[in-house]
C-alpha positions in Angstrom: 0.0 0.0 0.0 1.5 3.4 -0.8 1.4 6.6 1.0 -1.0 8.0 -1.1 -3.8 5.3 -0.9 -3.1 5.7 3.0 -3.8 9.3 3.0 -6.7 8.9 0.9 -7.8 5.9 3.0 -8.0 8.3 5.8 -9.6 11.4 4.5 -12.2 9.1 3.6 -12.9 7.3 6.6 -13.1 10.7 8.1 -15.3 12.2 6.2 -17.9 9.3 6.2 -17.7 9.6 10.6 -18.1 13.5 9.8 -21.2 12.3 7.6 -22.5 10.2 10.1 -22.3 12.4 13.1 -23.9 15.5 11.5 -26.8 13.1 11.2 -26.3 11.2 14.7 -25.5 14.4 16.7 -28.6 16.6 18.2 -27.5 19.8 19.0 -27.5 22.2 16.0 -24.2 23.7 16.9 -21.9 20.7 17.1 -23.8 19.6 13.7 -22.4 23.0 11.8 -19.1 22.3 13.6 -19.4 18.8 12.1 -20.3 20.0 8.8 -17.4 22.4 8.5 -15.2 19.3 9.1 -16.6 17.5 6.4 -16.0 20.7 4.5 -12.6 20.3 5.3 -12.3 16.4 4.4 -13.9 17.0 1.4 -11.3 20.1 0.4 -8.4 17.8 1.3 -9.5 15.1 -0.9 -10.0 17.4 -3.6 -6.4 18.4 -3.4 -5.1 14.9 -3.0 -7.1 13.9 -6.2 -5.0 16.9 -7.7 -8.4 19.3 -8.4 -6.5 22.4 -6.2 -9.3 25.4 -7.8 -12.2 22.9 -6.4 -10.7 22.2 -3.1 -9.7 26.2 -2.9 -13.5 26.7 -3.4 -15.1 23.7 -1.2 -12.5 25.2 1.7 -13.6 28.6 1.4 -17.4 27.9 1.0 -17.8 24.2 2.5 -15.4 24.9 5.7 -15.9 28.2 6.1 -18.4 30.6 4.4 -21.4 27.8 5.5 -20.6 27.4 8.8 -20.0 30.8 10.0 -23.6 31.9 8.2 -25.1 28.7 9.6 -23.7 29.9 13.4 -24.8 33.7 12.8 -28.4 32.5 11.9 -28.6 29.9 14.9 -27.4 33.0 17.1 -30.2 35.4 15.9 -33.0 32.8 15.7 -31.7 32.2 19.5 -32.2 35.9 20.1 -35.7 36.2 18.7 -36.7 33.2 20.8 -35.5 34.8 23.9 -36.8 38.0 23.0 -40.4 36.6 22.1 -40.5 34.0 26.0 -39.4 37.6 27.3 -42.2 39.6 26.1 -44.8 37.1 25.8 
């Protein structure tokens, strides 16, 4: 087995337990944490299956951009909620 069948061995066994636990997980937070690592498995393999522009763009959106809008909507729907049990 060569090196590179070991490291592609690995990014994929990592992202199907990413896979898995976004789907096994229940709270909504540690699901966009786990989706950002998939992100991140999925831009690694796209850079060891020599595709660099893809795995540039699945890092930026798929690790990064998604999450980060995913947490700052699960932050303000949190603050409505509290806002609405405070007034109502």
């Amino acid at each position: 087995m060569t090196a590179f069948n070991i490291v592609n061995a690995t990014i994929i066994i990592g992202l199907i337990i990413s896979a898995i636990s976004i789907f096994v997980l229940d709270d909504v937070l540690q699901c966009i944490i786990a989706t950002s690592v998939l992100g991140t498995f999925l831009a690694l393999e796209f850079l060891l299956l020599k595709a660099p522009d893809v795995a540039i763009a699945e890092g930026a959106v798929g690790a990064i951009l998604t999450p980060v809008i995913f947490i700052i909507t699960l932050n303000k729907v949190k603050r409505n909620k509290n806002k609405e049990e405070k007034n109502g």
